[in-house]
C-alpha positions as CSV (number, residue, x, y, z in Angstrom):
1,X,-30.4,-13.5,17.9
2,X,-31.1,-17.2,16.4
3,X,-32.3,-19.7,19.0
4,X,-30.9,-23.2,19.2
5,X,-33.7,-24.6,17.9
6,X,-32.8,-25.3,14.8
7,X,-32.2,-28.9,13.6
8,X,-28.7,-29.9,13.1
9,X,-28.7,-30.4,9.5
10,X,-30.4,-26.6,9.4
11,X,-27.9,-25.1,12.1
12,X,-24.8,-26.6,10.3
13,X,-25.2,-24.6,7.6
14,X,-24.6,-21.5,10.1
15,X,-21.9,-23.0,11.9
16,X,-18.4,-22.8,11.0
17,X,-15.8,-19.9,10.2
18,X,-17.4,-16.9,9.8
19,X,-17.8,-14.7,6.4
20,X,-15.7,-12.3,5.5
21,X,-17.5,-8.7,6.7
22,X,-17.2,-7.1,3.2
23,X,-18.5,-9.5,1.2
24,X,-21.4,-10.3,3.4
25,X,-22.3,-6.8,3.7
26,X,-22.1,-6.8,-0.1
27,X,-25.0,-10.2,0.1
28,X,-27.0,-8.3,3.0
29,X,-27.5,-5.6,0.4
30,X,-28.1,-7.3,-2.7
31,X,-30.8,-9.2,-1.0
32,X,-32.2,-7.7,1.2
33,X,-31.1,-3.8,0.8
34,X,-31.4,-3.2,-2.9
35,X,-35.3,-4.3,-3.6
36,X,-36.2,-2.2,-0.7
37,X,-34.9,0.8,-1.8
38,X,-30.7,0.5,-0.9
39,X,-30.5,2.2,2.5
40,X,-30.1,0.2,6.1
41,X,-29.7,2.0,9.3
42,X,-26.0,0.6,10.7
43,X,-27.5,-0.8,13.7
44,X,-29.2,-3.2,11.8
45,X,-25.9,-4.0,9.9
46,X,-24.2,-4.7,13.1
47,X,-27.6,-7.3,14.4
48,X,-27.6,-8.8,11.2
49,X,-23.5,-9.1,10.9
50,X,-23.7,-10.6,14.8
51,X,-26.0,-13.5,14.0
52,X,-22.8,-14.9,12.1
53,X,-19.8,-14.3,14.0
54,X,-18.9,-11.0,12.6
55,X,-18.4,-8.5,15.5
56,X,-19.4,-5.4,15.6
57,X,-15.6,-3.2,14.7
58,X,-15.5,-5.4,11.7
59,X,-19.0,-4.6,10.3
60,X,-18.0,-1.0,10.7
61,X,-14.7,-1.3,9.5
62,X,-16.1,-3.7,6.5
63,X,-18.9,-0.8,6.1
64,X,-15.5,2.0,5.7
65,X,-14.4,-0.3,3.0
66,X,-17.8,-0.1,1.0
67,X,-17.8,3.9,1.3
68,X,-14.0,4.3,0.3
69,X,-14.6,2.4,-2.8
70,X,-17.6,4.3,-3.8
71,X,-20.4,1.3,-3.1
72,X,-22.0,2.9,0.1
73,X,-22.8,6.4,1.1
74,X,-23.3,7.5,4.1
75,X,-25.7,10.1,6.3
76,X,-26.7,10.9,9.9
77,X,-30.2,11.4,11.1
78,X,-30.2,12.3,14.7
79,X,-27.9,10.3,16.3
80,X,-28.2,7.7,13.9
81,X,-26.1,6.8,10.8
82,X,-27.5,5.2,7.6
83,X,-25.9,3.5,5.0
84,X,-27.5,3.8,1.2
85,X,-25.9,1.9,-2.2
86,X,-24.6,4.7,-4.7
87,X,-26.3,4.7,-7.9
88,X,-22.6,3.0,-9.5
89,X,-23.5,0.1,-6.9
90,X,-27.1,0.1,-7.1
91,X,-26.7,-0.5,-11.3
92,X,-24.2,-3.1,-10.4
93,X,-26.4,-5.0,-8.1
94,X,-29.3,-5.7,-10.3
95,X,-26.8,-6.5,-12.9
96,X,-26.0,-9.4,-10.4
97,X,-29.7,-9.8,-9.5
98,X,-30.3,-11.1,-13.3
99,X,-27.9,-13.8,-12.7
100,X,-29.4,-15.3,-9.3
101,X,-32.9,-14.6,-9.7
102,X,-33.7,-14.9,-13.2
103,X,-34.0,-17.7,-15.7
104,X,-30.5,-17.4,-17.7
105,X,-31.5,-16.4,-21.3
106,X,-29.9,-19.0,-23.8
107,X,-26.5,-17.9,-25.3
108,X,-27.0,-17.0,-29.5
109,X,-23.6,-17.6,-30.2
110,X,-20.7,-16.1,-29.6
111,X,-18.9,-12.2,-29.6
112,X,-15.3,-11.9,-31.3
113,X,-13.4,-8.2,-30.6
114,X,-10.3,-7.8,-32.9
115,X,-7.8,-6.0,-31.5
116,X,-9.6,-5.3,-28.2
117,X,-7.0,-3.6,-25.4
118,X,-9.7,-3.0,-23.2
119,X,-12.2,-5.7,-22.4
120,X,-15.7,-5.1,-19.6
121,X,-14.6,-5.0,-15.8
122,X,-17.7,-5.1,-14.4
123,X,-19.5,-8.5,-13.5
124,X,-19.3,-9.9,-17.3
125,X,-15.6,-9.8,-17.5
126,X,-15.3,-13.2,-16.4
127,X,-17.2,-14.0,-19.5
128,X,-15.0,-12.6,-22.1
129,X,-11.4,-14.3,-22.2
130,X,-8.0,-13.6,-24.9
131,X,-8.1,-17.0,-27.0
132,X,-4.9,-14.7,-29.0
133,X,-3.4,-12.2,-28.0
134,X,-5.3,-9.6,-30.2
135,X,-8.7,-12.0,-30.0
136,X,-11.1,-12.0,-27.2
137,X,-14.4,-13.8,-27.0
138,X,-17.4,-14.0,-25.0
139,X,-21.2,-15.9,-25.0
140,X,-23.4,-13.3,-27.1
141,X,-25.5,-12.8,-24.4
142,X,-27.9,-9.9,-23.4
143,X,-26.0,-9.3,-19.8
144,X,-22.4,-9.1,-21.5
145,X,-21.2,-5.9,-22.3
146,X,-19.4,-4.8,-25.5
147,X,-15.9,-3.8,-25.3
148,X,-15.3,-0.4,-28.1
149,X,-14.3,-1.2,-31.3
150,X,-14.9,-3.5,-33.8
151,X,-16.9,-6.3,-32.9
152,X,-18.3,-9.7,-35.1
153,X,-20.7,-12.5,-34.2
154,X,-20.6,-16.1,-34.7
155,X,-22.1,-19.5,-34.1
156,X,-20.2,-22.2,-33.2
157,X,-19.8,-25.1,-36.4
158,X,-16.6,-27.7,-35.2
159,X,-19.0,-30.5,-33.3
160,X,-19.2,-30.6,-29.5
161,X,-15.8,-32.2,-28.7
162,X,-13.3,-29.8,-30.7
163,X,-16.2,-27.2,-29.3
164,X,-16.1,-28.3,-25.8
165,X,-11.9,-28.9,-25.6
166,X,-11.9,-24.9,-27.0
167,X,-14.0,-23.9,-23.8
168,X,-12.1,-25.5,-21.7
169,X,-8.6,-24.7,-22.6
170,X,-10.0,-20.9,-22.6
171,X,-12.6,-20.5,-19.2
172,X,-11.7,-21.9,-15.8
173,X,-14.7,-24.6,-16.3
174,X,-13.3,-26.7,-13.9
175,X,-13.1,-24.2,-10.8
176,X,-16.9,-23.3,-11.6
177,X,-17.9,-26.7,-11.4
178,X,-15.8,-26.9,-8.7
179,X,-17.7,-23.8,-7.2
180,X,-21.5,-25.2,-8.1
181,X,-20.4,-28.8,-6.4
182,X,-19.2,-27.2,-3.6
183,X,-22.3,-25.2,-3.3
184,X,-25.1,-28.3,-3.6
185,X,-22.9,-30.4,-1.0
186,X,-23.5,-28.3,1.3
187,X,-27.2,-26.9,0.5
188,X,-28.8,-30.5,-0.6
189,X,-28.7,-30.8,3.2
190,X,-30.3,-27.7,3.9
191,X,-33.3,-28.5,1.0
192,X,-33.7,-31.8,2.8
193,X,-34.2,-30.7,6.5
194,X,-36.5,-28.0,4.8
195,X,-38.7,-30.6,3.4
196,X,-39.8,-31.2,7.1
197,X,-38.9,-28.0,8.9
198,X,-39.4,-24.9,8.3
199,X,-38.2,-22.4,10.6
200,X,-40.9,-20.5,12.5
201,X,-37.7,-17.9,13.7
202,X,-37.6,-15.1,11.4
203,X,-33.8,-14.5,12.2
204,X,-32.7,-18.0,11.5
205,X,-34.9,-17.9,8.2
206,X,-33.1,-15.2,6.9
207,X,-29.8,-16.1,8.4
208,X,-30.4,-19.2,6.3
209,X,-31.3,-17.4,3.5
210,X,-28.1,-15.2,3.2
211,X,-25.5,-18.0,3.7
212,X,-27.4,-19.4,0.3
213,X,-27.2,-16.5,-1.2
214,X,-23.5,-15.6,-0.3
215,X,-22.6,-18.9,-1.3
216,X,-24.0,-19.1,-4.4
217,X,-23.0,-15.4,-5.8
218,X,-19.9,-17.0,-5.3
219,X,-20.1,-20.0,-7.5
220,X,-22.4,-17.7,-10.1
221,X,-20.7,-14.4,-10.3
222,X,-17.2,-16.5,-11.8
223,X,-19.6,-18.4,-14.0
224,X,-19.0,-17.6,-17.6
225,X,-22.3,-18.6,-18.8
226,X,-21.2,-20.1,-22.2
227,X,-23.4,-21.5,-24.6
228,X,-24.8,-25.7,-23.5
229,X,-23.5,-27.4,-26.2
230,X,-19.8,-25.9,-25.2
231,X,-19.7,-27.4,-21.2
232,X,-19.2,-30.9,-19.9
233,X,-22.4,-32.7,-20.0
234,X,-22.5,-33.3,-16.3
235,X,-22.0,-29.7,-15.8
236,X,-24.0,-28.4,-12.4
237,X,-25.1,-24.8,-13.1
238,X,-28.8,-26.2,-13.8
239,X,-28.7,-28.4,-10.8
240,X,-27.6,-25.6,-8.1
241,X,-29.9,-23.4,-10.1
242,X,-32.8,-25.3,-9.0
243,X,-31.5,-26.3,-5.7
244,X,-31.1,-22.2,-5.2
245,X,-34.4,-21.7,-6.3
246,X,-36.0,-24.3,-3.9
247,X,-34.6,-23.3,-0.9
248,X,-34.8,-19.9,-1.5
249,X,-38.8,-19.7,-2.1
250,X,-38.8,-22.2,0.9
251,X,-37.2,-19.9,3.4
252,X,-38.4,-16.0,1.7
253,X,-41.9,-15.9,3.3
254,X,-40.7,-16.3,7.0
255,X,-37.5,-14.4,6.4
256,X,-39.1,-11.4,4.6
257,X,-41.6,-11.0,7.5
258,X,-38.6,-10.7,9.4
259,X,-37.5,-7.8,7.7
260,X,-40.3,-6.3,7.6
261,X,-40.8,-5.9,11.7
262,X,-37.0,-5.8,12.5
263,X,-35.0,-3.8,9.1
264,X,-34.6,0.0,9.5
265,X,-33.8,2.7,6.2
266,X,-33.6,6.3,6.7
267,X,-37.5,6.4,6.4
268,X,-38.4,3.4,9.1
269,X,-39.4,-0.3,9.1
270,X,-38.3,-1.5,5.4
271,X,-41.0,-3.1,3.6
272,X,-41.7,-7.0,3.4
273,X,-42.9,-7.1,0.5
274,X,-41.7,-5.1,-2.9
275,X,-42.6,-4.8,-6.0
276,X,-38.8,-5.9,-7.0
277,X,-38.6,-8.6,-3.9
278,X,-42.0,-10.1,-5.4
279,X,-40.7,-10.3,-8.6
280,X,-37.6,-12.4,-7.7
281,X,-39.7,-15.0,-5.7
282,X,-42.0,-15.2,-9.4
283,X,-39.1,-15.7,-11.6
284,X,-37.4,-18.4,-8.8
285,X,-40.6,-20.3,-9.0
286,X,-40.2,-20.5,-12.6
287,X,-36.6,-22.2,-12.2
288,X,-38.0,-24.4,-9.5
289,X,-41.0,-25.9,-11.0
């Protein structure tokens, strides 16, 4: 349960239509569930779910979804029922953890496929796209995958503006920026109350914590992550990158206490602290400072 003592600049950011269950279950365990080993009890699901409008039937019938598509798995101990990631998930989630926790490796060029049919589904296919119907091309980055077949590298050589009009005719740069704009509107109000509160409430910090977190995996997981010299020079990824950072590092030490007293896996109290969860708040300072 949050208290009402949260400033209203801090308890806006709560307020409002609730999050889909799915999706925020997805955020509950990439953040909190994965560096902790990827189980939760359900009746901490259902706790953690309430503290932002989504009732209990709809955290269970969200947590149905997860299993039937192969993300969760499922077992009883007693009378309780625990819900772990699948190995599948668990290898998709720390794919995703690389993009909001760690610096973002520059791009070395670019990846052409000839004659690709079949291009990556998991979380780099938004960075590939047709530019011909038997072309595709994607960033040459570490974290994209390689479709089979024949593959070539390049750098780019036309000068920024034929550069940047090719990127944007090809990616939906507009809707990202769109995405990372909409994100810092409403966080920049969130860094700022931080700056002179922060919450003592362990359920409000990491209430807090998730809505940044859901909100940003949104604007970040559609992000192609194209090379600088491609995007619009007032692009925002850097900006919400920081801002992300900030307010992340800001709320983690109150909000990870809190899951250490109140989060429950199959084999107790999760731990506050991780190896993996340490980890992330080292490489956010580095995007911060």
């Amino acid at each position: 349960m949050i208290p009402n003592t949260l400033s209203p600049p801090l308890r806006a950011c709560l307020d409002g239509p609730a999050p889909r269950a799915t999706g925020f279950i997805v955020t509950i365990y990439g953040d909190v569930a994965e560096p902790r080993g990827g189980t939760l009890w359900m009746g901490t699901l259902i706790e953690t779910c309430a503290d932002h409008g989504i009732s209990e039937s709809l955290a269970r019938t969200a947590v149905s979804r997860l299993v039937g598509s192969g993300r969760l798995a499922g077992e009883r101990v007693g009378r309780r029922s625990y819900y772990r990631l699948t190995d599948a998930a668990r290898a998709e989630f720390r794919q995703a953890a690389g993009l909001f926790y760690d610096p973002p490796a520059p791009a070395r060029g670019w990846l052409i496929a000839p004659g690709a049919t079949d291009l990556p589904d998991d979380l780099s296919a938004v960075c590939w796209a047709r530019v011909a119907p038997d072309l595709a091309m994607a960033p040459d980055r570490a974290d994209v995958t390689r479709p089979a077949g024949a593959l070539l590298t390049a750098t780019a050589d036309a000068g920024r503006a034929p550069a940047r009009a090719f990127a944007a005719a090809h990616w939906p740069l507009k809707d990202v920026a769109d995405a990372y704009r909409t994100f810092l509107r409403r966080f920049v109000r969130m860094a700022g109350a931080l700056a002179g509160e922060t919450p003592k409430d362990g359920a409000a910090s990491l209430a807090l914590r998730l809505r940044l977190v859901h909100a940003y995996r949104q604007a970040v997981l559609s992000d192609p992550r194209l090379p600088s010299d491609v995007l619009p020079p007032d692009w925002p990824g850097p900006e919400a990158r920081r801002l992300f950072a900030e307010v992340y590092l800001a709320l983690s030490p109150v909000a990870d206490s809190h899951v250490g007293a109140n989060f429950h896996g199959a084999d107790g109290h999760l731990a506050a602290e991780t190896e993996a969860t340490s980890a992330r708040l080292a490489a956010l300072a580095t995007m911060r400072d």
